[in-house]
C-alpha positions in Angstrom: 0.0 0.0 0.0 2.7 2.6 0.8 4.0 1.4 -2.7 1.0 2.9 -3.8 0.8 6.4 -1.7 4.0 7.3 -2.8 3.8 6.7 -6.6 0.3 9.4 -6.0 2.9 11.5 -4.1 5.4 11.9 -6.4 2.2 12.4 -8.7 1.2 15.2 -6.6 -1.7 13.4 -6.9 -1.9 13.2 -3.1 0.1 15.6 -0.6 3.7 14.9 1.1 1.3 15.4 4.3 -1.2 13.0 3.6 1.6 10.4 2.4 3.8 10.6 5.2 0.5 10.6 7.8 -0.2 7.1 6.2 3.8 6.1 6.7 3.6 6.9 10.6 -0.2 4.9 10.4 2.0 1.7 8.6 4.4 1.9 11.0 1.9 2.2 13.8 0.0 -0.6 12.7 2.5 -3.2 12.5 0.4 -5.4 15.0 -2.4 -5.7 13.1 -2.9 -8.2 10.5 -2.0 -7.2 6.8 -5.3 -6.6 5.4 -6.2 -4.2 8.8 -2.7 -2.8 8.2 -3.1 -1.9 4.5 -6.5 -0.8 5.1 -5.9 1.4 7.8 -2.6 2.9 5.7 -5.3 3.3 2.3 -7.6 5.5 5.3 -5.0 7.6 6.9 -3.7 9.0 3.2 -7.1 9.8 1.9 -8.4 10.7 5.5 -5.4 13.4 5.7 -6.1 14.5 1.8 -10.2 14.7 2.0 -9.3 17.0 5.2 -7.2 18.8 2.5 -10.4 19.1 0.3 -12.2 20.8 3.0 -13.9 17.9 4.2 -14.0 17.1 7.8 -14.0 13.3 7.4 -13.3 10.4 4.6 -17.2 9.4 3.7 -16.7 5.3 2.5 -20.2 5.7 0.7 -18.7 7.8 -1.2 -15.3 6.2 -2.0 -15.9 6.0 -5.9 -15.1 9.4 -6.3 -11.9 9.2 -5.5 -11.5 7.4 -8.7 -13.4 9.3 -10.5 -12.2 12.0 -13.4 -9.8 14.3 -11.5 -9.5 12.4 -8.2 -6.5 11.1 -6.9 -7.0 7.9 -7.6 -8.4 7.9 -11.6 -7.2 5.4 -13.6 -6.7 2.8 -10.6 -9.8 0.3 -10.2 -10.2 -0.4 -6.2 -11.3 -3.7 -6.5 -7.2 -4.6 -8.0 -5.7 -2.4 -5.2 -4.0 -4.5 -1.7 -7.0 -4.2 0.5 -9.3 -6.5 1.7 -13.3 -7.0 0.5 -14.6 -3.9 0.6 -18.1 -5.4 2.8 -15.6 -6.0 5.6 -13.5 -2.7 6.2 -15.8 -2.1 9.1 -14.9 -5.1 10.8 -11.2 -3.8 9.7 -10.9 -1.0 11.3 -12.7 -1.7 14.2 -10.1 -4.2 15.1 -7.1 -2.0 13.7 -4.2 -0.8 16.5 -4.8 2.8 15.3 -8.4 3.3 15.4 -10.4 4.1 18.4 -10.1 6.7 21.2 -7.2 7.7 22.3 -5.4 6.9 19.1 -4.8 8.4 15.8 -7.9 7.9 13.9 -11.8 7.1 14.5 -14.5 5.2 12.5 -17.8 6.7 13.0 -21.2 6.7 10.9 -19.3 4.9 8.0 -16.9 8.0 8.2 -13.2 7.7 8.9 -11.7 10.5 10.8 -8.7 12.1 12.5 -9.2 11.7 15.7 -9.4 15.6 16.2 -11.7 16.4 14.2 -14.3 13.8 15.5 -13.7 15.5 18.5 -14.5 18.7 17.6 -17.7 17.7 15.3 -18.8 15.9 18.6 -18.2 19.0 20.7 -20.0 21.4 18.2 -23.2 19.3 18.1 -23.3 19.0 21.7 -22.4 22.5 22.5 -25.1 23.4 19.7 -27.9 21.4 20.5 -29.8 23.1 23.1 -33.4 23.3 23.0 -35.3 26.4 23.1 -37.5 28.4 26.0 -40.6 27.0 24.9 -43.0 29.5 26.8 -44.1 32.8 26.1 -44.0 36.4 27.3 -46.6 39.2 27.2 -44.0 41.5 27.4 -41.6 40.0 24.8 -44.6 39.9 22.8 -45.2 43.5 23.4 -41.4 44.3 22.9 -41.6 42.8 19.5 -44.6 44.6 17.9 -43.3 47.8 19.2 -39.5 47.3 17.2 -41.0 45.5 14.7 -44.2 47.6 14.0 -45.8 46.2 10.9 -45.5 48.4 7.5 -47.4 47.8 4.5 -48.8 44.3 4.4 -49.9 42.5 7.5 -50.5 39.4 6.5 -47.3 38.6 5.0 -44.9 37.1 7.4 -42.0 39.2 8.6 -39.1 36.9 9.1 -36.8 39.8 10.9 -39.2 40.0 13.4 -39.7 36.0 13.4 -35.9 35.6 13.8 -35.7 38.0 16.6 -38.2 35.8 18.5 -36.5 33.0 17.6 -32.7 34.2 18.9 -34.9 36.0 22.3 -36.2 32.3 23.2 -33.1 30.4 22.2 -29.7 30.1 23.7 -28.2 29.4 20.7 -29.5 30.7 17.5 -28.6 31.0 13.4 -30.5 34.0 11.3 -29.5 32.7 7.7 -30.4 35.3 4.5 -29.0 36.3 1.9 -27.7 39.8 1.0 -30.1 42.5 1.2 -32.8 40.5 3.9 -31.3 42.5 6.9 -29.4 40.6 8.7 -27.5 43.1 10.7 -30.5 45.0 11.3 -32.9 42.3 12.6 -29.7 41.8 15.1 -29.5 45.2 16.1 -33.2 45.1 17.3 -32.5 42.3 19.0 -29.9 43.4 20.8 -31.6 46.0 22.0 -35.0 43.8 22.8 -32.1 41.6 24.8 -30.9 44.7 26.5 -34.7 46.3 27.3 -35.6 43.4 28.7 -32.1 43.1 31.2 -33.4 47.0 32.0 -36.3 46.1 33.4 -34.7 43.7 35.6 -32.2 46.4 36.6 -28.9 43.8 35.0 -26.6 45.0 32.1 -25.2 43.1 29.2 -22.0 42.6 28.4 -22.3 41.6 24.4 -19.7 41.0 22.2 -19.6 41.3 18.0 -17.0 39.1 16.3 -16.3 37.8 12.8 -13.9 35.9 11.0 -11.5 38.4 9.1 -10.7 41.8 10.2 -12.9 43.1 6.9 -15.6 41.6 7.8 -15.2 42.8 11.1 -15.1 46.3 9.6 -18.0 45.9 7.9 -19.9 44.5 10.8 -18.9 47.6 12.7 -20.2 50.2 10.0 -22.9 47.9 9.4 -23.9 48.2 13.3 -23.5 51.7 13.0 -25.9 52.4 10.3 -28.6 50.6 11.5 -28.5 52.4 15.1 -28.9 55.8 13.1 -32.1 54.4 11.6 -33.6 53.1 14.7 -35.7 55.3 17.4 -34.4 54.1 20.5 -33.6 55.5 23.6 -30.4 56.8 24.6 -30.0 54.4 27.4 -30.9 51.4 25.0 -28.8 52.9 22.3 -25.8 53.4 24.0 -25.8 49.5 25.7 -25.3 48.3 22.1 -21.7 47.9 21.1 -20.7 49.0 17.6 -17.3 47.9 17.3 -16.6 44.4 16.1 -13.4 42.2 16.1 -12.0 39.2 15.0 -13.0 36.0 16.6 -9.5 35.3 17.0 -8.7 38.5 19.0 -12.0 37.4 21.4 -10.5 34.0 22.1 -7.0 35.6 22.4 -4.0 34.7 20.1 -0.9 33.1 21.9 2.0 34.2 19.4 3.5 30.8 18.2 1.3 29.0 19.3 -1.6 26.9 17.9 -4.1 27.5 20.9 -5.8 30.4 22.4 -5.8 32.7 25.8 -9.6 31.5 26.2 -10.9 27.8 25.9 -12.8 25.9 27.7 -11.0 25.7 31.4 -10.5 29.7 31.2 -14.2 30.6 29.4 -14.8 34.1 27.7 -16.6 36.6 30.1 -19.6 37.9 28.0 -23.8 37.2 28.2 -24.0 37.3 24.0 -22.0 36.8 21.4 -23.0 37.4 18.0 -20.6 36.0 15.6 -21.3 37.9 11.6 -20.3 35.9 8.3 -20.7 32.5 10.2 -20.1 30.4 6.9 -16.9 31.3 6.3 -16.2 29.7 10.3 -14.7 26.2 10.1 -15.5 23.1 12.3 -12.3 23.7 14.0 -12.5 27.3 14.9 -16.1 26.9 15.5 -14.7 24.2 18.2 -13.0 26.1 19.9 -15.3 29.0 20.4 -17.8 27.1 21.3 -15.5 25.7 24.0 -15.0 29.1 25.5 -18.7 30.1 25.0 -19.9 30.2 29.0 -22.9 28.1 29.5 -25.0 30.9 30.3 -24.2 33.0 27.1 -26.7 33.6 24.2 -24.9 32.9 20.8 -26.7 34.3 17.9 -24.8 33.2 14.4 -25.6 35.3 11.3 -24.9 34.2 7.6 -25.6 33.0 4.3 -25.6 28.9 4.3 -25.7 29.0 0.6 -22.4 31.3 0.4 -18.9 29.3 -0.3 -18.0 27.4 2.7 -15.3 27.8 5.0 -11.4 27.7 3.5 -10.8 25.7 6.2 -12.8 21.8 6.5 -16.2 21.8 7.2 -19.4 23.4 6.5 -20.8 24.2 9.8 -23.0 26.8 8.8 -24.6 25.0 6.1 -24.9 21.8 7.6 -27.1 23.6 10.7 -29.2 25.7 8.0 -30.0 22.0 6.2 -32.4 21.9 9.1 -34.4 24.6 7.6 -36.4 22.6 5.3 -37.8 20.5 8.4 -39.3 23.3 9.6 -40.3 24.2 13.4 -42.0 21.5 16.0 -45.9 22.0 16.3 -44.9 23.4 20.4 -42.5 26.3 19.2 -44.5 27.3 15.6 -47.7 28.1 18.2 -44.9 29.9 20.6 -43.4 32.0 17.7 -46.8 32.8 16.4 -47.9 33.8 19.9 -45.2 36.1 20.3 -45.2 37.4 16.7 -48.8 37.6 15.4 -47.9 35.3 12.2 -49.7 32.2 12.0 -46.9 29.6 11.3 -48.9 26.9 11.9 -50.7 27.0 9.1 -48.0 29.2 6.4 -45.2 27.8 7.7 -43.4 23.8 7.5 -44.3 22.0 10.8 -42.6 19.1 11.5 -44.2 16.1 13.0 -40.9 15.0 14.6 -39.6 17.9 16.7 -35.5 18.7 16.3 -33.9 21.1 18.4 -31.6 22.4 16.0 -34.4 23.5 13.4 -36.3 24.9 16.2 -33.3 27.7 16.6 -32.7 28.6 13.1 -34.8 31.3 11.1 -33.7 32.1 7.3 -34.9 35.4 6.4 -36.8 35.7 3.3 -37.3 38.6 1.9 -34.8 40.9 -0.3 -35.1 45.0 0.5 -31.9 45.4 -1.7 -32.7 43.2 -4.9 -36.7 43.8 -5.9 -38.6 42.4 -8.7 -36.3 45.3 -11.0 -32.9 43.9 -9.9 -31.3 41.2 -12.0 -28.3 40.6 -10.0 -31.3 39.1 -7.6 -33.0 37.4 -10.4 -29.6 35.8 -10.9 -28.7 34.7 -7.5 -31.8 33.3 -6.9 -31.5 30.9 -10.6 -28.1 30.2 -9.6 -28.8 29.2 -5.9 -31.3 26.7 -7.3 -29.5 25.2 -9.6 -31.1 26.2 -13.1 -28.9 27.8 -15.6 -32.0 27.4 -18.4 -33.2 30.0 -16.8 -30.5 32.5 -17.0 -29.7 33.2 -20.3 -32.8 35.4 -21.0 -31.6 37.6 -17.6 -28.4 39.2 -19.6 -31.5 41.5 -22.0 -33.8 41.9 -19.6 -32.0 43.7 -16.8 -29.7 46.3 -17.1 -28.1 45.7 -13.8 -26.1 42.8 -15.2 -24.5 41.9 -18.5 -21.9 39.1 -19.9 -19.1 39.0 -22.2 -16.7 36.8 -23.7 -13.1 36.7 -22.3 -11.7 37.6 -25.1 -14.2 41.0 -24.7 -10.4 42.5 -23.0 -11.1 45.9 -24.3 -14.5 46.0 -22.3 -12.6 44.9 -19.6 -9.8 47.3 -19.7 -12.6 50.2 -20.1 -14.6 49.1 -17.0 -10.9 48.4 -15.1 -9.9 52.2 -16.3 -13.2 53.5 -14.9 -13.6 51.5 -12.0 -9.6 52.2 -10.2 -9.7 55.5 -11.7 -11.6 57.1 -9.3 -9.4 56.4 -6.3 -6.2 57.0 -8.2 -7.5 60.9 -9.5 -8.9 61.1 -5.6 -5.0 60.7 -3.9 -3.6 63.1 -6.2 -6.1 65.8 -4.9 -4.9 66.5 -1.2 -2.5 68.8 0.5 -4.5 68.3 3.7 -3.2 67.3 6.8 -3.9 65.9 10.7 -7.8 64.7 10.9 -8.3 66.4 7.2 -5.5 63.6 5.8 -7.2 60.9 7.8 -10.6 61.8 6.6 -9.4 62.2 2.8 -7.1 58.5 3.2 -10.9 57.0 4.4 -12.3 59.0 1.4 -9.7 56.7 -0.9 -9.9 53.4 0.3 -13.8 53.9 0.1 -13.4 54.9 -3.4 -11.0 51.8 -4.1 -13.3 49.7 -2.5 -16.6 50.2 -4.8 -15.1 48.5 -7.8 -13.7 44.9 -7.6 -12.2 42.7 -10.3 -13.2 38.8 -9.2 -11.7 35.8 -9.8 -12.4 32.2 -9.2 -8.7 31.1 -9.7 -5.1 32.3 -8.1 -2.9 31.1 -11.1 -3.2 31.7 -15.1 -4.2 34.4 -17.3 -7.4 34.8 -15.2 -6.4 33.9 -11.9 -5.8 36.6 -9.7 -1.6 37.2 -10.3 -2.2 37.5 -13.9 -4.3 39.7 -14.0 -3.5 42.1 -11.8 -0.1 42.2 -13.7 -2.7 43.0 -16.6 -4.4 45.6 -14.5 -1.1 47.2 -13.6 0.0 48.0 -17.1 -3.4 49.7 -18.0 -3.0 51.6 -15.4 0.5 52.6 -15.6 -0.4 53.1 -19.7 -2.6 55.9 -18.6 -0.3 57.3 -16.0 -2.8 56.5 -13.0 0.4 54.9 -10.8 4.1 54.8 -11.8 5.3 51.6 -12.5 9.0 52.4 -12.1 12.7 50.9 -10.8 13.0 53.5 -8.2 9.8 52.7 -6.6 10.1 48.7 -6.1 7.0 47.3 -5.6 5.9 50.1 -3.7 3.9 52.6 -5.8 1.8 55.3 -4.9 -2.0 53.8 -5.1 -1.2 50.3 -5.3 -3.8 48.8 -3.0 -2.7 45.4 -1.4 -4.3 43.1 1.0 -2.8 40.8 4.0 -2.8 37.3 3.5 -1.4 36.6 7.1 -2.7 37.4 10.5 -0.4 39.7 12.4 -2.1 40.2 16.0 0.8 42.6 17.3 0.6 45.0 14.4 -3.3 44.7 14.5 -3.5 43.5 11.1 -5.6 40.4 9.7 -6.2 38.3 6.8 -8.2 39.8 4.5 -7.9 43.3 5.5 -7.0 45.6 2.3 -4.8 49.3 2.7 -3.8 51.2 -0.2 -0.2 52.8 -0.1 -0.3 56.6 0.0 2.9 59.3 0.5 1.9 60.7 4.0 2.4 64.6 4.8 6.4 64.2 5.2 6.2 62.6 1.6 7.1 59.3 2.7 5.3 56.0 1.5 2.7 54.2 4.3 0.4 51.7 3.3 -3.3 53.1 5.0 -5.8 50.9 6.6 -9.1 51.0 8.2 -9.4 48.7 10.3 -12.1 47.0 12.4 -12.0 49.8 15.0 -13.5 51.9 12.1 -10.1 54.3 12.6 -7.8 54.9 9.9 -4.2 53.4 10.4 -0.8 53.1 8.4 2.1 51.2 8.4 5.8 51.4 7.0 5.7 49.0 4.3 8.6 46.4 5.8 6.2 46.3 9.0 3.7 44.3 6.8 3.3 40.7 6.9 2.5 38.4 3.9 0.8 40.9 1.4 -0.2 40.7 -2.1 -1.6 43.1 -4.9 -5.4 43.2 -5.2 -6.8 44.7 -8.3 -8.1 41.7 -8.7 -8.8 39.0 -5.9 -10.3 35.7 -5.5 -14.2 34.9 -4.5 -13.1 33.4 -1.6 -11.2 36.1 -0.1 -14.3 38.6 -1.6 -16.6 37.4 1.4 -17.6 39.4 3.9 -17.4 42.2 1.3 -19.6 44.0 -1.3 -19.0 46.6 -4.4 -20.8 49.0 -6.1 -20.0 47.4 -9.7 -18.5 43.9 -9.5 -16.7 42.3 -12.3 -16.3 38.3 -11.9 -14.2 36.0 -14.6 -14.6 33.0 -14.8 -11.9 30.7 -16.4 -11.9 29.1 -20.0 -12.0 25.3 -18.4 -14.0 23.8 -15.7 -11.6 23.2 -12.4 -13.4 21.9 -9.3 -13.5 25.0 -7.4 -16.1 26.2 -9.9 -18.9 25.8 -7.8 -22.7 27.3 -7.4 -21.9 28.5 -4.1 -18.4 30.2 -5.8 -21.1 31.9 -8.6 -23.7 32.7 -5.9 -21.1 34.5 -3.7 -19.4 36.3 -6.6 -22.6 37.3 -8.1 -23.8 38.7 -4.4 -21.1 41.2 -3.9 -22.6 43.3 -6.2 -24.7 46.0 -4.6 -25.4 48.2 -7.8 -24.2 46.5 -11.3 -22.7 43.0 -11.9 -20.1 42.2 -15.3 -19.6 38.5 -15.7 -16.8 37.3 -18.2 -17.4 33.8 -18.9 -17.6 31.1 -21.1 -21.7 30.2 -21.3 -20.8 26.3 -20.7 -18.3 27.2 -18.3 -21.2 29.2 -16.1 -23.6 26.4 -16.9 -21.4 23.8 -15.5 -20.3 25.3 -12.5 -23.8 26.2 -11.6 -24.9 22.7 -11.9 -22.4 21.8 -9.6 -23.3 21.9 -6.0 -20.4 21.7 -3.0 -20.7 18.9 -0.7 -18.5 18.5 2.2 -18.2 14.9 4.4 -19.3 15.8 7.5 -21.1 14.2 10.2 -22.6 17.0 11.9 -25.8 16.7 10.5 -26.3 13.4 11.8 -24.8 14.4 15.2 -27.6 17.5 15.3 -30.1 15.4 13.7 -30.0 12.7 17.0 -30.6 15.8 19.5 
């Protein structure tokens, strides 16, 4: 079997990782009899490489793909590889030296897993399944239809103000939506519903906002922000709600050089609720280990979009709790919710005849205020996020919000490019201003910068993200909007990068995007703003791993939205071409969406949906 792993090594077919994982699990396993050894070797290489994949665990049901076109293991036929029938790998590994607790692997639910990673899918169901406060409250019910006074139509359902109930009567919650439904502020009226009703009893709150990347952090912050200014609330209520978010990695406390944190389970977080923005782009592990440090008496409210691209990272923890949507609520907690909200669910809503805890604490929120029945870009979330590219093509004449070219269209391209970055690179020539004036005009920049966004589903090639924003760099410097020049190095004036490594000392995160500016001495600083929502700059040999972003992938574009979005996808299909890649890319744009893409290439990728081995829906499922 090692035989084997290593020719797929040297392949790089399979990583050095998974094959020398499967080397210690040989050697390990020397006791075991030589069809339990080569088994349990065959498991700990593609165990270690599915984890690789994003995948928490290696799913035997679905072993065949593997061998399929493009896995590891096409061209090989598992019935002529060294391991025994494949009916009796259960009785295998349960017997195998290696397998059980305490040792380097499990076998669970036909899964095989690193033994960590059961452990944490284990401690985030558990941690997760608690049932909800089935009773109800005049005076929630009161507190409710005064923040959520009813506008327009009566009858139809609101789901903000469903969701609030939901997240006021649970200890855990999930408010899933897409962009546009109000997410952040259906949480800001519940935080101050949360914070009313701890007035009353004369307590305070001590509420924390966190998300996974210091942008997203940002925008929680502004997001928070904004929807305070809209709200009528009293000064004492109003002033009880925090507005600045961070990263969930600063709340659990980073120990430099060191793979744990400052907060875990023996030393918990001191806080009453935690609500934790762009919860899809959490994996199982970090997810873990919050939920480790979470006191038992905390609310956790999780806010997201399950049918965004999953975490980097393995697992899909948001989507696997929002797959208990579709149950719908128990009979008991439908009556509660319509109690407190007015809305008969009951009858309008899915009612499931066998009560879960989990789908009684979720609420997906429904209804789009930013993409109406005149937006395309919503028109062609929603066709993508179902699956059906038949009905996309007649979107591209209907709607003026959205269009699509060919790739080869690179004069359309270099036109929207030329228009797009222009703005911020006429803005920084226009300033001699200085002290809170410079600050104010360096905000005014990267605001600028960050309306337009080039998006790619790739990081090598002629469309991945380093080639073009080689590309976008000569068009630029061709009409004298930055200087591409010896004397300057890399560092231009205007050239906008973003980190691509945490740095907790300097304050700097994944993610996070500064442009670099001459400052009022003349000398070069890259600018941030950061998730305090303050303006901050840096000498540029002070940054950690950076790179150029003109153009960036749809992975690191969550979290984020732009006036005009361009996306391009690539001439051939590549497995990261995905629905929820399309969905997410398509969603950032707020105002006008440009697609460059082969039709059969969008087709494909939107008939191909992301699944991720995981247990946890199983786990959740059994509460």
């Amino acid at each position: 079997m090692l035989a084997l792993l290593n020719e797929l090594h040297r392949a790089n077919k399979i990583r050095p990782l998974d094959y020398y994982f499967a080397q210690l699990i040989n050697e390990l396993s020397q006791q075991d009899d030589d069809d339990t050894q080569a088994l349990a070797t065959f498991c700990a290489a593609f165990a270690s490489y599915e984890l690789g994949q994003g995948h928490v665990c290696f799913d035997l049901a679905h072993i065949d793909k593997l061998f399929a076109s493009g896995g590891p293991l096409q061209g090989y036929e598992l019935d002529k590889l060294a391991l025994p029938p494949r009916a009796s790998w259960p009785q295998h590994l349960a017997a195998s030296q290696v397998v059980g607790d305490g040792r380097p692997m499990q076998f669970e639910l036909g899964r095989v897993y690193l033994s960590r990673y059961q452990q944490f899918e284990q401690q985030v169901s558990q941690r997760l399944a608690v049932p909800a406060n089935i009773s109800n409250s005049a005076t929630l019910a009161s507190a409710l239809a005064e923040l959520f006074a009813e506008r327009g139509n009566s009858n139809e359902i609101n789901w903000q103000k469903v969701a609030a109930a939901v997240a006021a009567t649970s200890p855990i919650s999930v408010i899933s939506g897409g962009p546009g439904t109000g997410k952040t502020t259906t949480v800001t009226k519940l935080l101050a519903l949360l914070i009313m009703q701890a007035q009353q009893q004369e307590q305070s709150l001590d509420i924390r906002l966190v998300a996974p990347t210091g942008k997203a952090a940002a925008r929680l912050t502004a997001s928070i922000g904004g929807a305070l200014a809209s709200l009528k609330l009293s000064e004492q209520v109003t002033q009880a709600i925090p507005v600045q978010a961070s990263t969930i990695h600063r709340l659990l406390g980073v120990i430099p050089g060191r793979n744990e944190f400052r907060h875990h389970q023996e030393n918990l977080l001191h806080l009453d609720v935690l609500v934790v923005d762009e919860a899809s782009m959490v994996d199982l592990s970090l997810m873990a280990r919050l939920l480790a440090a979470l006191p038992a008496s905390a609310k956790l409210i999780l806010l997201g979009d399950k049918d965004q691209l999953a975490s980097v990272e393995a697992g899909s923890v948001l989507g696997d709790i929002c797959s208990f949507v579709e149950q719908g609520y128990s009979q008991g907690r439908a009556k509660q919710l319509a109690q407190l909200t007015g809305f008969d669910l009951v009858h309008h809503h899915k009612v499931s005849a066998a009560p879960c805890v989990m789908a009684d604490n979720i609420c997906q929120l429904q209804k789009s205020y930013r993409f109406n029945e005149n937006s395309g870009i919503g028109f062609l979330a929603r066709a993508v996020n179902v699956g059906r590219a038949e009905q996309i093509p007649p979107l591209w004449d209907k709607f003026a919000d959205i269009e699509l070219f060919a790739l080869d269209q690179q004069e359309q391209l270099k036109a929207m490019v030329l228009a797009g970055y222009g703005c911020y690179l006429e803005l920084l020539k226009q300033t001699s201003a200085t002290g809170a004036r410079f600050d104010e005009h360096v905000r005014q920049i990267l605001e600028s910068f960050n309306r337009f966004k080039l998006l790619v589903a790739l990081r090598e090639g002629s469309y991945g993200v380093a080639g073009l924003n080689e590309q976008v760099e000569n068009w630029l410097s061709e009409k004298n909007l930055i200087s591409l020049n010896q004397d300057n190095g890399p560092w231009y004036i205007g050239r906008p990068v973003m980190i691509s490594q945490n740095d907790h000392q300097a304050g700097l995160f994944n993610g996070d995007i500064g442009v670099c500016l001459a400052n009022e001495s003349g000398d070069k600083r890259i600018y941030f703003e950061l998730a305090d929502g303050k303006v901050h700059h840096f000498l540029p040999s002070r940054l950690p791993t950076h790179q150029t972003v003109f153009a960036m992938t749809v992975h690191k574009s969550q979290g984020s939205e732009f006036d005009h979005t361009v996306m391009m996808l690539p001439e051939a299909m590549n497995p990261v071409l995905t629905r929820e890649l399309v969905y997410t890319g398509i969603t950032r744009a707020k105002k006008k969406l440009s697609l460059f893409a082969p039709v059969h290439i969008l087709n494909q990728a939107v008939r191909q949906k992301t699944q991720r081995a995981s247990g946890l829906i199983e786990r959740l499922a059994a509460k």
